[in-house]
Backbone and ligand atoms as CSV (ligand in chain L), in Angstrom:
chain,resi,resn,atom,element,x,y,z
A,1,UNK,N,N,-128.178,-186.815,-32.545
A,1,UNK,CA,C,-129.633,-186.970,-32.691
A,1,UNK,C,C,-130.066,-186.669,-34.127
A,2,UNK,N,N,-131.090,-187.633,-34.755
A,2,UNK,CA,C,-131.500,-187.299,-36.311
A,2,UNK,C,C,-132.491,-186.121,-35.915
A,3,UNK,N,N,-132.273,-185.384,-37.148
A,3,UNK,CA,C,-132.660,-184.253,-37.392
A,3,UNK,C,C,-133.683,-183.911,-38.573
A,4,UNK,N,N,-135.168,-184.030,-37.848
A,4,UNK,CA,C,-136.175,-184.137,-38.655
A,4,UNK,C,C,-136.943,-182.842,-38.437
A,5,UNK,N,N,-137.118,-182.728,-39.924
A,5,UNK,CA,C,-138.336,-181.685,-40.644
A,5,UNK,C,C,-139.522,-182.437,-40.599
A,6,UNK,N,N,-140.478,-181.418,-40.675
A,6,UNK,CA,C,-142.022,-181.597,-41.226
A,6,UNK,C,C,-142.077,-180.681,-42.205
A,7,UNK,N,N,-142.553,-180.866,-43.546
A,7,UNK,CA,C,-142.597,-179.835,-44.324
A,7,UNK,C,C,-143.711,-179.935,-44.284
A,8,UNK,N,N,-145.069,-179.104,-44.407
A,8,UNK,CA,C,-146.550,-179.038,-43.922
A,8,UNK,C,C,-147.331,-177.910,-45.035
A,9,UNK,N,N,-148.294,-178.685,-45.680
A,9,UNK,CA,C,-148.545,-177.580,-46.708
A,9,UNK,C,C,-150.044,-178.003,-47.033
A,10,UNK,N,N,-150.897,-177.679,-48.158
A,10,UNK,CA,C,-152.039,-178.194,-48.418
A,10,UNK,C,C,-151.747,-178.949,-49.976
A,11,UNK,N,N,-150.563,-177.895,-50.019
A,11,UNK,CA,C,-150.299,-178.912,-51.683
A,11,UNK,C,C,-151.212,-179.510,-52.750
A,12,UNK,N,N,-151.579,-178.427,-52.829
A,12,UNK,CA,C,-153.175,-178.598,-53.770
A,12,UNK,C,C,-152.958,-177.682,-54.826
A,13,UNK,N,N,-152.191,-177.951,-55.968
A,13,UNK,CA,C,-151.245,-179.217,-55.775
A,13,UNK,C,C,-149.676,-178.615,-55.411
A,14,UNK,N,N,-148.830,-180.056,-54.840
A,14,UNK,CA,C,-147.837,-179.996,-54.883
A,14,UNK,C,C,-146.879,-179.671,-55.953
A,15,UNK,N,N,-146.309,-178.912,-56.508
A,15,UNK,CA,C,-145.253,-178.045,-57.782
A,15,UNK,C,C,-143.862,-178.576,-57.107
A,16,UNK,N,N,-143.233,-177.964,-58.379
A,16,UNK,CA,C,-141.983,-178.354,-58.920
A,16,UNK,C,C,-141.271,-176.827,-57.249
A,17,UNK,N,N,-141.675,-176.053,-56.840
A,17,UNK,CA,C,-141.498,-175.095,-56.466
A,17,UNK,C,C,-141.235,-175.653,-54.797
A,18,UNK,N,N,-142.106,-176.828,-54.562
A,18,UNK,CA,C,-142.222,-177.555,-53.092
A,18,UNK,C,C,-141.151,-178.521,-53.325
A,19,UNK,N,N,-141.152,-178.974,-54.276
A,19,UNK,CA,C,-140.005,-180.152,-54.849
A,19,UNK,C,C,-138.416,-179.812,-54.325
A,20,UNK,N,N,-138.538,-178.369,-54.926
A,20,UNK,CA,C,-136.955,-177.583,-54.570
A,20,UNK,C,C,-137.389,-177.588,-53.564
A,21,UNK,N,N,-138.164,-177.088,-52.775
A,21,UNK,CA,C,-137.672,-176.867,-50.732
A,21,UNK,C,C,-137.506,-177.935,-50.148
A,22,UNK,N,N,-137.956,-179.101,-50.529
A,22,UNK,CA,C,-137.436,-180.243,-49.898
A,22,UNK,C,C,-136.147,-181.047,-50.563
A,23,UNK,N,N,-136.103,-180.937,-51.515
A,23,UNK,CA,C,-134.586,-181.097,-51.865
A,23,UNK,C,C,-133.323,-180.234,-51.515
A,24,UNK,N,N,-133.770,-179.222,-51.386
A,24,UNK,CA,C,-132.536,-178.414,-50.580
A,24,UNK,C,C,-132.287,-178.651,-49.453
A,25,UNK,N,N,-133.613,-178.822,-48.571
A,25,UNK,CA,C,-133.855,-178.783,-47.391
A,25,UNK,C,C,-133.359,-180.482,-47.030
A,26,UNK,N,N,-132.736,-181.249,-47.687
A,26,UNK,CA,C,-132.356,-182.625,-47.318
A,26,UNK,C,C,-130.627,-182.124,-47.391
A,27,UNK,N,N,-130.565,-180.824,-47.374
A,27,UNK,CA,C,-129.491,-180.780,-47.457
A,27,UNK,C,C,-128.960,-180.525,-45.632
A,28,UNK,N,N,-130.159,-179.697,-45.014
A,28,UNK,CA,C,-129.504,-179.263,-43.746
A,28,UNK,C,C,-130.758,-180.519,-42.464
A,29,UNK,N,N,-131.057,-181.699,-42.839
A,29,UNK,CA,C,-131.793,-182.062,-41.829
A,29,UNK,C,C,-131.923,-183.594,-43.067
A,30,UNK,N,N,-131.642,-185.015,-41.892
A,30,UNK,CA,C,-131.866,-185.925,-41.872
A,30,UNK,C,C,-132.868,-186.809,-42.507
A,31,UNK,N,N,-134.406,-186.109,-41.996
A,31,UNK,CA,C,-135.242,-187.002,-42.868
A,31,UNK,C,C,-136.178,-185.662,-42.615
A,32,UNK,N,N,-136.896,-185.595,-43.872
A,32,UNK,CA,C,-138.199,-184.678,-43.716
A,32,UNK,C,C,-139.239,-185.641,-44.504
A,33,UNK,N,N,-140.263,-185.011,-43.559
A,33,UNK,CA,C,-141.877,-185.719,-43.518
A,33,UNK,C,C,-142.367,-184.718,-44.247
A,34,UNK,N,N,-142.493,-184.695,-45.599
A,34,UNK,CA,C,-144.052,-184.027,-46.052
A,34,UNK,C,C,-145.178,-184.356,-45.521
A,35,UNK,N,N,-146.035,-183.069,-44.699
A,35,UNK,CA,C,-147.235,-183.588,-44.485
A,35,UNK,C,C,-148.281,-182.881,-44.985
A,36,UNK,N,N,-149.294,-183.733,-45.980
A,36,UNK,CA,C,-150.011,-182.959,-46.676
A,36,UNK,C,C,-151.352,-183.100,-45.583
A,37,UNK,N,N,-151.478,-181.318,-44.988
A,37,UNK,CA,C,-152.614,-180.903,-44.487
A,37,UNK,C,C,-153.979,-180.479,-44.749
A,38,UNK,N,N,-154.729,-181.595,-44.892
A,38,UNK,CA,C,-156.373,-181.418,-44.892
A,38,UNK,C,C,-157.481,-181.358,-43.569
A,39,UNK,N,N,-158.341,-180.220,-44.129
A,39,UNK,CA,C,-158.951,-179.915,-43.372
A,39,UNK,C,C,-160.857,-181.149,-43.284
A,40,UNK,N,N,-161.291,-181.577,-42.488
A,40,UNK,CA,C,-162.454,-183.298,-43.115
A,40,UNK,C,C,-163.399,-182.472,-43.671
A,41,UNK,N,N,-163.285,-181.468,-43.586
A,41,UNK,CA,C,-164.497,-180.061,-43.831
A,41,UNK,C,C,-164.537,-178.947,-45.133
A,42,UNK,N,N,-163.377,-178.864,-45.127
A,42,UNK,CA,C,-162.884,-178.147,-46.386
A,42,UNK,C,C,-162.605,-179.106,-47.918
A,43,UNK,N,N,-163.113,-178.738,-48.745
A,43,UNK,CA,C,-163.002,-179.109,-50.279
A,43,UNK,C,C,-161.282,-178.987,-50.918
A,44,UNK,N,N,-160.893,-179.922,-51.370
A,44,UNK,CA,C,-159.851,-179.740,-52.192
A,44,UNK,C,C,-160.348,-179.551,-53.583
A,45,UNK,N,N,-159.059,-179.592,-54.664
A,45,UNK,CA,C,-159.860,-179.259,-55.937
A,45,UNK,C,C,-159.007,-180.653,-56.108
A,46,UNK,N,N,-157.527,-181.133,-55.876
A,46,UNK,CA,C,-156.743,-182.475,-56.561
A,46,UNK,C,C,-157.240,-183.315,-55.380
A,47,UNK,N,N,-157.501,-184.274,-55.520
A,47,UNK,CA,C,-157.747,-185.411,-54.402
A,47,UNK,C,C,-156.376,-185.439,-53.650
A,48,UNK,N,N,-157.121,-185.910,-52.504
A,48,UNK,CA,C,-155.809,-186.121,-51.509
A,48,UNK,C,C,-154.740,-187.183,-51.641
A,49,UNK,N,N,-155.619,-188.386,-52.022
A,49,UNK,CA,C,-155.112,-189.274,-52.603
A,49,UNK,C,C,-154.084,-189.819,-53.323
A,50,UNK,N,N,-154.370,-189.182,-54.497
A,50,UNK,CA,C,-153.687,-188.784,-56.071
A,50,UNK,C,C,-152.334,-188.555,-55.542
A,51,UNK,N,N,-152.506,-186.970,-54.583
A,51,UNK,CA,C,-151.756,-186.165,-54.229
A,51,UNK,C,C,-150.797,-186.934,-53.137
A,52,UNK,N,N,-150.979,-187.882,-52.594
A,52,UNK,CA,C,-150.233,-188.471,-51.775
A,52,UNK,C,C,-149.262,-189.276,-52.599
A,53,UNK,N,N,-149.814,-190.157,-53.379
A,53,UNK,CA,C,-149.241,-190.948,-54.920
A,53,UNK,C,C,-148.376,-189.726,-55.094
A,54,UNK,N,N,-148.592,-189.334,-56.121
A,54,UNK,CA,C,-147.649,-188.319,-56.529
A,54,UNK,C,C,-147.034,-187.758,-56.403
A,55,UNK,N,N,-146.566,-187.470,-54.559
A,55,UNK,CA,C,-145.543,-186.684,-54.184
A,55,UNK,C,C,-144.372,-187.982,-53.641
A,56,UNK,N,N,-145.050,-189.111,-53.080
A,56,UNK,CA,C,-144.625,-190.524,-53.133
A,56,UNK,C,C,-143.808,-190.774,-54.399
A,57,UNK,N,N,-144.403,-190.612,-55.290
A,57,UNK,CA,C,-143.484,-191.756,-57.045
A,57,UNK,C,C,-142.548,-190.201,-56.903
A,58,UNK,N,N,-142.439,-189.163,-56.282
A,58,UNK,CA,C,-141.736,-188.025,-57.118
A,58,UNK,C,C,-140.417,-188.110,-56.085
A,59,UNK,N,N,-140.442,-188.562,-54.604
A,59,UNK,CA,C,-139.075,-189.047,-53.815
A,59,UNK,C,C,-138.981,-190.710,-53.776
A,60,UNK,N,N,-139.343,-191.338,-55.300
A,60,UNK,CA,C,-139.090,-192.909,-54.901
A,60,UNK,C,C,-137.654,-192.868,-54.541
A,61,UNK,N,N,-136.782,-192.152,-55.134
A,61,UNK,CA,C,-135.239,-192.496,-55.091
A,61,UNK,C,C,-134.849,-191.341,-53.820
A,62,UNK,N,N,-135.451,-190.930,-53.070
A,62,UNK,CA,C,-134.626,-190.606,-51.498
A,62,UNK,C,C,-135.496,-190.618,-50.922
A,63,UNK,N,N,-134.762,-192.310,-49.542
A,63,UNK,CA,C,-135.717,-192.678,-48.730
A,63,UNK,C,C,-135.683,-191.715,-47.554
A,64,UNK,N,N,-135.040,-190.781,-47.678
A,64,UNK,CA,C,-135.305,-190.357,-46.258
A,64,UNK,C,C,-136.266,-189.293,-46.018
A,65,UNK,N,N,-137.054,-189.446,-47.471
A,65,UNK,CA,C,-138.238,-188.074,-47.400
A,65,UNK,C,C,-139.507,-189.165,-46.932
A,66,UNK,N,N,-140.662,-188.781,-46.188
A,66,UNK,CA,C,-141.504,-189.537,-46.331
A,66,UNK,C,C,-143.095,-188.503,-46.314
A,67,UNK,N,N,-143.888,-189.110,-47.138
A,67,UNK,CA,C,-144.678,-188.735,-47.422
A,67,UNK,C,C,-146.086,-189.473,-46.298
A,68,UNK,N,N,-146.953,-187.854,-45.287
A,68,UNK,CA,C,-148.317,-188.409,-45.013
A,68,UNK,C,C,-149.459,-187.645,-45.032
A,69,UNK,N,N,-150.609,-187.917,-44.855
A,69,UNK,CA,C,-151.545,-186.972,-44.576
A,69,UNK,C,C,-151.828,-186.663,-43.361
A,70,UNK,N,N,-152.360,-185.306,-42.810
A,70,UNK,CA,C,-152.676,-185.000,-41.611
A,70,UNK,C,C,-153.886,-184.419,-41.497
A,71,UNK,N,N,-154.484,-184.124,-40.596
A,71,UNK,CA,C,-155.981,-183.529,-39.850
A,71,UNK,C,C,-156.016,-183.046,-38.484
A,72,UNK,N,N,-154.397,-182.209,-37.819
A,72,UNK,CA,C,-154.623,-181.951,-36.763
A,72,UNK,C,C,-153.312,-180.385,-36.711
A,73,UNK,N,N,-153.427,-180.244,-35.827
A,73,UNK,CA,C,-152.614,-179.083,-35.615
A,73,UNK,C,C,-150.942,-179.880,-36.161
A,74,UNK,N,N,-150.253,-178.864,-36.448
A,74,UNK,CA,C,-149.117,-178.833,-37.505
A,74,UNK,C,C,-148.216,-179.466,-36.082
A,75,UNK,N,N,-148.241,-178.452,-35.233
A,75,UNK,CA,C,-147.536,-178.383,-33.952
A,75,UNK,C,C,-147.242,-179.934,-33.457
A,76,UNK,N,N,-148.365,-180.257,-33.412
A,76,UNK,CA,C,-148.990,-181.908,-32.703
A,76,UNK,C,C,-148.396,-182.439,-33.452
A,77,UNK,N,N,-148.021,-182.290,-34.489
A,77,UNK,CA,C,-147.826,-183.543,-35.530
A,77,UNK,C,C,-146.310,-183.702,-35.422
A,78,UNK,N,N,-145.983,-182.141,-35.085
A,78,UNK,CA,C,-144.502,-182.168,-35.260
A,78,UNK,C,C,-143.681,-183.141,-33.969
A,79,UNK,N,N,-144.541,-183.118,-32.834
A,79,UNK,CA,C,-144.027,-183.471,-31.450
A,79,UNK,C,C,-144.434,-185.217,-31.852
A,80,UNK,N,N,-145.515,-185.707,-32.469
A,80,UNK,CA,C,-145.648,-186.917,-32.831
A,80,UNK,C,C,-144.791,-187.932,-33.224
A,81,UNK,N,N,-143.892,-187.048,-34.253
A,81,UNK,CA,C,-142.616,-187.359,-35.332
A,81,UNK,C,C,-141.260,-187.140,-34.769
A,82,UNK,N,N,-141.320,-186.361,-32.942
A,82,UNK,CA,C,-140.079,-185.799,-32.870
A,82,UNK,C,C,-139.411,-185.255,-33.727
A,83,UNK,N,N,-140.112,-184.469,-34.164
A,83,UNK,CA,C,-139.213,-183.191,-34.956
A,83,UNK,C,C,-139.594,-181.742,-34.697
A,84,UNK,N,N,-138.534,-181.271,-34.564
A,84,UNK,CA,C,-138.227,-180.071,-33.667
A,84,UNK,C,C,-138.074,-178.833,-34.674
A,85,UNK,N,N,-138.521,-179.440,-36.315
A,85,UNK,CA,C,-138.150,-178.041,-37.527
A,85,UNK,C,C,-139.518,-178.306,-38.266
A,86,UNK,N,N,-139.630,-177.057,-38.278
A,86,UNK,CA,C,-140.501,-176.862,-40.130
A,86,UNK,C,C,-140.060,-176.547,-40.972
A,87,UNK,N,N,-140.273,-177.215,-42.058
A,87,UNK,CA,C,-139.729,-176.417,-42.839
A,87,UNK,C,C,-141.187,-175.330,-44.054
A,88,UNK,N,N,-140.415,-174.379,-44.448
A,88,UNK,CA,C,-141.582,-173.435,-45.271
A,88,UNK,C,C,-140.865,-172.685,-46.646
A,89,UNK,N,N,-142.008,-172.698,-47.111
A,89,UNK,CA,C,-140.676,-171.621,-48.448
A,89,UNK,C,C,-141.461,-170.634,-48.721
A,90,UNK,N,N,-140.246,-169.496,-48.796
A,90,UNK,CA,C,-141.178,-168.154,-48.941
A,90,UNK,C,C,-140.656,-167.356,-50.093
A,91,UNK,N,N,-141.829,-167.134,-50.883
A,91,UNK,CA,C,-141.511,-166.814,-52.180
A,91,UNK,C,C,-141.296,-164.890,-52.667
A,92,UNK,N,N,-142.054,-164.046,-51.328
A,92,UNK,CA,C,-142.477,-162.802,-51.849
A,92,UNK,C,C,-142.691,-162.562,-50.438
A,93,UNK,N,N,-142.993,-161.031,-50.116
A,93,UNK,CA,C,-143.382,-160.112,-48.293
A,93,UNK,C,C,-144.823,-160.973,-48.195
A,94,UNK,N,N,-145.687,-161.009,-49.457
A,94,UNK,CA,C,-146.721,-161.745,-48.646
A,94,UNK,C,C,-146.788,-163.253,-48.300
A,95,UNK,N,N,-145.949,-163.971,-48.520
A,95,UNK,CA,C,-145.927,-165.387,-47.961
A,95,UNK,C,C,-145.122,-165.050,-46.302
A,96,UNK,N,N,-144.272,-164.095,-46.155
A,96,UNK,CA,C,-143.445,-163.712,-44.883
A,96,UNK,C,C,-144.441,-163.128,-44.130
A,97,UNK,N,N,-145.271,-162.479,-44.555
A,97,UNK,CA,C,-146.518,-162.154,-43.169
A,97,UNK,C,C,-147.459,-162.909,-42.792
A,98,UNK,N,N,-147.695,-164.119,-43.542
A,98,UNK,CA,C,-148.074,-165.515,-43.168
A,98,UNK,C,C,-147.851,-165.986,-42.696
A,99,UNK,N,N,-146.694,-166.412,-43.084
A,99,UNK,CA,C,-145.522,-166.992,-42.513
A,99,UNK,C,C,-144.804,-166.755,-40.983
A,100,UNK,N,N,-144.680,-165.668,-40.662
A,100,UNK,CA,C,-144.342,-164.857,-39.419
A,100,UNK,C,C,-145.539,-165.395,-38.611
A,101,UNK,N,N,-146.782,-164.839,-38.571
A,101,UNK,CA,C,-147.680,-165.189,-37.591
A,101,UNK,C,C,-147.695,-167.075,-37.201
A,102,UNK,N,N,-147.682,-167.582,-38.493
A,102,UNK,CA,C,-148.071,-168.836,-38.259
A,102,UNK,C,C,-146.970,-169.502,-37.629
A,103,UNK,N,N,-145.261,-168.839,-38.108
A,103,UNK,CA,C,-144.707,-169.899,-37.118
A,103,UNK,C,C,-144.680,-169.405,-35.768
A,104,UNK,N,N,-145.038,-168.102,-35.476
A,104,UNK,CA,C,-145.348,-167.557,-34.187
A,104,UNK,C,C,-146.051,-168.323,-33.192
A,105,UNK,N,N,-147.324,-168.527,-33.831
A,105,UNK,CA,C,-148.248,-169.756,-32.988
A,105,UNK,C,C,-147.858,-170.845,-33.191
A,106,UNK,N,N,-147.180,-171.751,-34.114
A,106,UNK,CA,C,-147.024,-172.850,-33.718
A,106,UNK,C,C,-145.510,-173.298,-32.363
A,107,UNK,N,N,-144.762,-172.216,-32.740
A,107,UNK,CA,C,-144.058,-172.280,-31.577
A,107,UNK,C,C,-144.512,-171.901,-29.920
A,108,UNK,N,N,-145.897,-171.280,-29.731
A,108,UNK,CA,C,-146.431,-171.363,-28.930
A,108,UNK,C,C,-146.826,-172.146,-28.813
A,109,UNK,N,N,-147.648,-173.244,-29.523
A,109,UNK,CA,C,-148.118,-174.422,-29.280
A,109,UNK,C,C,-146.658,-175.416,-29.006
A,110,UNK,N,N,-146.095,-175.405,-29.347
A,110,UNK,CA,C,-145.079,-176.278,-29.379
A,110,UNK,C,C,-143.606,-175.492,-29.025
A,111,UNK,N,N,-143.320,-175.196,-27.786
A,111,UNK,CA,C,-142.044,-174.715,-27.881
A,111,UNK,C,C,-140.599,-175.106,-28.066
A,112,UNK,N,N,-140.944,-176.807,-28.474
A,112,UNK,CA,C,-139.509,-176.964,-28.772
A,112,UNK,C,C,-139.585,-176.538,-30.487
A,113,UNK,N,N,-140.386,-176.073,-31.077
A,113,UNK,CA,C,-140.714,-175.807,-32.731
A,113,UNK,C,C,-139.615,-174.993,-33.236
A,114,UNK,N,N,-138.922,-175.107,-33.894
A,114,UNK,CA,C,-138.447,-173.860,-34.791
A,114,UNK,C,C,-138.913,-173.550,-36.022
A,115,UNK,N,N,-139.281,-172.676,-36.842
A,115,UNK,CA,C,-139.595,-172.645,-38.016
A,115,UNK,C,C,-138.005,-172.556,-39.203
A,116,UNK,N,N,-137.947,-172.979,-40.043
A,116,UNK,CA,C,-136.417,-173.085,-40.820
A,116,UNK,C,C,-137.186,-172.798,-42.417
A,117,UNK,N,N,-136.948,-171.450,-43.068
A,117,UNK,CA,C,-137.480,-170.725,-44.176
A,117,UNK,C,C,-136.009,-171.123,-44.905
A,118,UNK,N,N,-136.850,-171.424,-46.258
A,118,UNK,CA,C,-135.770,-171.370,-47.441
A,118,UNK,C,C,-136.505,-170.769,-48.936
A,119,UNK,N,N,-135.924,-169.317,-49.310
A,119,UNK,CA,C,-136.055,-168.279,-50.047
A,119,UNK,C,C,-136.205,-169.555,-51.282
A,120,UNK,N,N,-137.314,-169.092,-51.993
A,120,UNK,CA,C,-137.277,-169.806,-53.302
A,120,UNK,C,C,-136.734,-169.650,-54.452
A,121,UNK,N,N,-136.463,-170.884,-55.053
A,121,UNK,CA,C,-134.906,-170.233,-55.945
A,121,UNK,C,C,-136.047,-169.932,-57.194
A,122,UNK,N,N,-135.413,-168.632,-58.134
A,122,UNK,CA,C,-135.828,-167.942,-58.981
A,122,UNK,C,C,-136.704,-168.508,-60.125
A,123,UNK,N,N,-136.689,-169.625,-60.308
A,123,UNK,CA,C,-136.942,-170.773,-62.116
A,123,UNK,C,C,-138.057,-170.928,-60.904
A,124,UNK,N,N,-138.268,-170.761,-59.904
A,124,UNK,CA,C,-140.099,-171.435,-59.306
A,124,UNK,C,C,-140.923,-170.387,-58.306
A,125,UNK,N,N,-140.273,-169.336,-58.569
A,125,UNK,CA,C,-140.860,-168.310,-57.929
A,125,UNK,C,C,-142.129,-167.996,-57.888
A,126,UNK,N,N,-142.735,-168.024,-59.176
A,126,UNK,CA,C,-143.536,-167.525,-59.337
A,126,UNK,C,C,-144.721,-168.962,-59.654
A,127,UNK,N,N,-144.321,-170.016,-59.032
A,127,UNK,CA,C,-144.992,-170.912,-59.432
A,127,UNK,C,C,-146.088,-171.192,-58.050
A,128,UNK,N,N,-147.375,-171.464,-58.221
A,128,UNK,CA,C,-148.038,-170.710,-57.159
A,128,UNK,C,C,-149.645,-171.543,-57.405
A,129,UNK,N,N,-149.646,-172.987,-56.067
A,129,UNK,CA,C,-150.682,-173.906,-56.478
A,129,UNK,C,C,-152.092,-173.100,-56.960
A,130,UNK,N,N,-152.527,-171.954,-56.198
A,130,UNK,CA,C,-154.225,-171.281,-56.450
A,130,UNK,C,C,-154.339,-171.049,-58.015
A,131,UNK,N,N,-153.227,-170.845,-58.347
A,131,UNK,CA,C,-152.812,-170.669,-59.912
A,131,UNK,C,C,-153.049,-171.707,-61.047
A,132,UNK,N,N,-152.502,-172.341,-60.505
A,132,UNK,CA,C,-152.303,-174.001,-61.454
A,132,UNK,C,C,-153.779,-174.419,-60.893
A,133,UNK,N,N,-154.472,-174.258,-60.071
A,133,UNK,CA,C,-155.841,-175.491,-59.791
A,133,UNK,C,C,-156.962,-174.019,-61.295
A,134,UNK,N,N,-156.518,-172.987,-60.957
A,134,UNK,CA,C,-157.421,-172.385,-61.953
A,134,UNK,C,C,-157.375,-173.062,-63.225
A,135,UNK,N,N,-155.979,-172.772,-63.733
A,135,UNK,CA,C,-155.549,-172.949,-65.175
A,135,UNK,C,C,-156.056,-174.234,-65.336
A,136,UNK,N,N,-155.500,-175.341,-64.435
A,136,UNK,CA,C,-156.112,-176.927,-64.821
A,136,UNK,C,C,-157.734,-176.364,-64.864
A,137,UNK,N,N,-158.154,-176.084,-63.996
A,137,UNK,CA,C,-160.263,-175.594,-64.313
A,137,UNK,C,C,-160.728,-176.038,-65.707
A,138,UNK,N,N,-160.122,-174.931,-66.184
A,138,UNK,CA,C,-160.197,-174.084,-67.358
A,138,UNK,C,C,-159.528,-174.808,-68.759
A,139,UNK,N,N,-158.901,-176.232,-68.619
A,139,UNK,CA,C,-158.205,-176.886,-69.634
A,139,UNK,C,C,-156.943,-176.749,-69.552
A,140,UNK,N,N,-156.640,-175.639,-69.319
A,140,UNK,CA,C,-154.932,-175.251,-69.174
A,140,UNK,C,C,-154.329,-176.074,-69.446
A,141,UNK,N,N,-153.153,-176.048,-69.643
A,141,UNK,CA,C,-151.535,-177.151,-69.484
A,141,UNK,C,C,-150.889,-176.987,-67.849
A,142,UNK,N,N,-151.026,-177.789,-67.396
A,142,UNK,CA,C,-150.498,-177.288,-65.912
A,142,UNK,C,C,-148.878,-178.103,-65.627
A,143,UNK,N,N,-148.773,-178.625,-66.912
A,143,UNK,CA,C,-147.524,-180.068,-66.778
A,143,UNK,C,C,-145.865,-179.772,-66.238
A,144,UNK,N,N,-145.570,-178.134,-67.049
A,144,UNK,CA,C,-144.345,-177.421,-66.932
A,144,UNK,C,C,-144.237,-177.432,-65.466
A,145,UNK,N,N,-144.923,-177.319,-64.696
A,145,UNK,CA,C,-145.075,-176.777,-63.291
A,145,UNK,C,C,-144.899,-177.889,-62.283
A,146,UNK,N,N,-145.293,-178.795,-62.392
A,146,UNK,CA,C,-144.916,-180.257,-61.526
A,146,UNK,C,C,-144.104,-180.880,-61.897
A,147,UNK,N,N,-143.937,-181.709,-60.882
A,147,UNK,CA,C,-142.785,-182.619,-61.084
A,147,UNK,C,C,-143.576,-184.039,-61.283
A,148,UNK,N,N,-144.838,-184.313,-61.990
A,148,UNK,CA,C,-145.266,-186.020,-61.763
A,148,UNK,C,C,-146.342,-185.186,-63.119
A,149,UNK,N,N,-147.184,-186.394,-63.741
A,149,UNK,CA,C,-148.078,-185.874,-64.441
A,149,UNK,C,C,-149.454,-185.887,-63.828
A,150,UNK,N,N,-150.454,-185.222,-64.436
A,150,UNK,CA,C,-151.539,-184.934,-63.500
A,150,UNK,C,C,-152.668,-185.983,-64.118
L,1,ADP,P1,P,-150.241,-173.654,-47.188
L,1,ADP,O1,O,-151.696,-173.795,-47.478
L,1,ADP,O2,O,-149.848,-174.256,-45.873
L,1,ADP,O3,O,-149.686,-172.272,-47.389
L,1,ADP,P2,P,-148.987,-174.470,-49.673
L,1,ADP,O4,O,-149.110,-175.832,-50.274
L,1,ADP,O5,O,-149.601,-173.348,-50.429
L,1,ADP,O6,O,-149.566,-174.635,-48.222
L,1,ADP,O7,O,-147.448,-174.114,-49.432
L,1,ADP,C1,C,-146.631,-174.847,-48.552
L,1,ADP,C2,C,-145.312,-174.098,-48.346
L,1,ADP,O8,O,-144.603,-174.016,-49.581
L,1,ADP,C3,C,-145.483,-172.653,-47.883
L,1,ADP,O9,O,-144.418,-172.330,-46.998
L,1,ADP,C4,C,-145.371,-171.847,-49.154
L,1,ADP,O10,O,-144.906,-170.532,-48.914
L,1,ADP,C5,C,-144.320,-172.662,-49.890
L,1,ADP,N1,N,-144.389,-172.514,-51.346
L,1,ADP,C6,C,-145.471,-172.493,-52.122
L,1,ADP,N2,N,-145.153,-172.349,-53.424
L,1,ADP,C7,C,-143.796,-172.274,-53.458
L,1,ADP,C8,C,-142.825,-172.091,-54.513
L,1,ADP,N3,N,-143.197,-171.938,-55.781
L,1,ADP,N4,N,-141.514,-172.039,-54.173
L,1,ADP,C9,C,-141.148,-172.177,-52.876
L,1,ADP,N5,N,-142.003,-172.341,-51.837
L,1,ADP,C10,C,-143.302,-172.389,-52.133
């Protein structure tokens, strides 16, 4: 049986830091679905759009990633796609107490769910979207940090 991820994030914006978890993560599972999660109510600061483009041109060369947008529970989406993993990356204790609760409930919502964590490798640790939407604000250089230009 193929063995599909959802990687599920708000990716606002997507970094060089999400880039590595799904490239590693094509290492232990078949095809993973980025799904970039918006809320019809909540404000982004990068368009969703853009952001769909751009994580698109950044796996043109491996088809087995695919890029969509979503507007519903993570869970739902996952049973939609038949896929039975999440994937998440956890950078520090406070992304793991996030992290903990949330895959807690989504495996209640969904009990065939597993959650599948991959520790972020060191060169993107500290790379961290609330960060980069400031710095871009403000003029910043935000370019080092992604993998596409902005
Ligand atoms: P969310 O709003 O769902 O937390 P994010 O876009 O902030 O969405 O993050 C999606 C996933 O990527 C989360 O599991 C988060 O911990 C992880 N992540 C964020 N930044 C990095 C990074 N620099 N390295 C590895 N994983 C990261």
């Amino acid at each position: 049986m193929e063995r599909t991820a959802i990687f599920p994030g708000s990716f606002d914006p997507f970094t060089k830091g999400h880039e590595d978890i799904v490239r590693r993560g094509l290492q232990l599972f078949d095809r993973i679905v980025v799904g970039i999660g918006y809320n019809s109510r909540k404000q982004r600061y990068f368009h969703i759009d853009n952001m769909l483009t751009n994580i698109r041109n950044t796996f043109v060369d491996e088809p087995r990633v695919s890029v969509i947008t979503y507007d519903e529970l993570t869970a739902t989406l996952a049973k939609n796609y038949n896929a039975h993993y999440l994937l998440r990356g956890l950078r520090n204790t406070t992304d793991f107490e996030y992290e903990n609760s949330i895959s807690q409930i989504n495996r209640h919502l969904n009990s065939q769910l597993e959650t599948v964590f991959l520790i972020t490798s060191p060169n993107y640790a500290h790379i961290n979207s609330s960060i980069i939407r400031e710095v871009h604000k403000y003029g910043g250089d935000v370019d080092e940090f992604l993998p596409y230009k902005i």
